[in-house]
N, C-alpha and C positions, 0 to 999 in steps of 0.2 A: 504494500500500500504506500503512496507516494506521503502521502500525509502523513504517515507514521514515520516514514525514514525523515522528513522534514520536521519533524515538532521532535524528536530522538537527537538531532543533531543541534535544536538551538535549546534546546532542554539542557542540554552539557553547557552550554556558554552562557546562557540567562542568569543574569545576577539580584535581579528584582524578583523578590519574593513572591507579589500575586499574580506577576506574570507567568511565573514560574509554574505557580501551584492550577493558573487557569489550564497553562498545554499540558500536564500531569493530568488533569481532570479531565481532558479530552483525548491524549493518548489514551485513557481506562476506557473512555466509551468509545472506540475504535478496537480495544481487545477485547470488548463483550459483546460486539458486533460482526466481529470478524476471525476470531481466535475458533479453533475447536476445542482448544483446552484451557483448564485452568494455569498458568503459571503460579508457583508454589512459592518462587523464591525469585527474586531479581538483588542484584547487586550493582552498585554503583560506582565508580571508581572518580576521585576528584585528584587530579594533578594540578599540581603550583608550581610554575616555572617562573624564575628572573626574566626580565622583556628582555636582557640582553644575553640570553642562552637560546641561540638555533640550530635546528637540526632537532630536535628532539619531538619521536614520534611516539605516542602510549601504544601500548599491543592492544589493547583492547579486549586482553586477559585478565585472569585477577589481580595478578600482580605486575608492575614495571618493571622492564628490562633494561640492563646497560649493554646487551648485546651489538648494539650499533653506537658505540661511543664514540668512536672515529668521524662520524658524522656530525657528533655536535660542534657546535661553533659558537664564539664570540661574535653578535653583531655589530 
């Protein structure tokens, strides 16, 4: 669903509270509209990065990797 991959990506970035909680409350009614299952568990991961560290990509696993350290840079 496009609408989900879209409110999932500004969901991570939204720093306003009731914006926040309004696309939370609409992603829920696009998983009860469109889910076959219940999901049980969701987890979320919040990264803090310095504005002056680039190159640094999250896995989008549970936990962060230094795997690609080479890549990060001074901007």
């Amino acid at each position: 669903n496009a609408e989900m991959d879209a409110l999932i990506e500004k969901i991570e970035v939204e720093l306003d509270k009731p914006k926040r909680k309004a696309m939370w409350k609409r992603l829920q009614e696009i998983y009860v509209e469109e889910l076959p299952v219940i999901p049980l568990y969701f987890r979320a991961e919040a990264y803090i990065m310095p504005k002056w560290l680039g190159g640094v990509k999250p896995t989008g696993h549970q936990y962060p990797t230094s795997l690609w350290v080479e890549e990060w840079q001074a901007k």
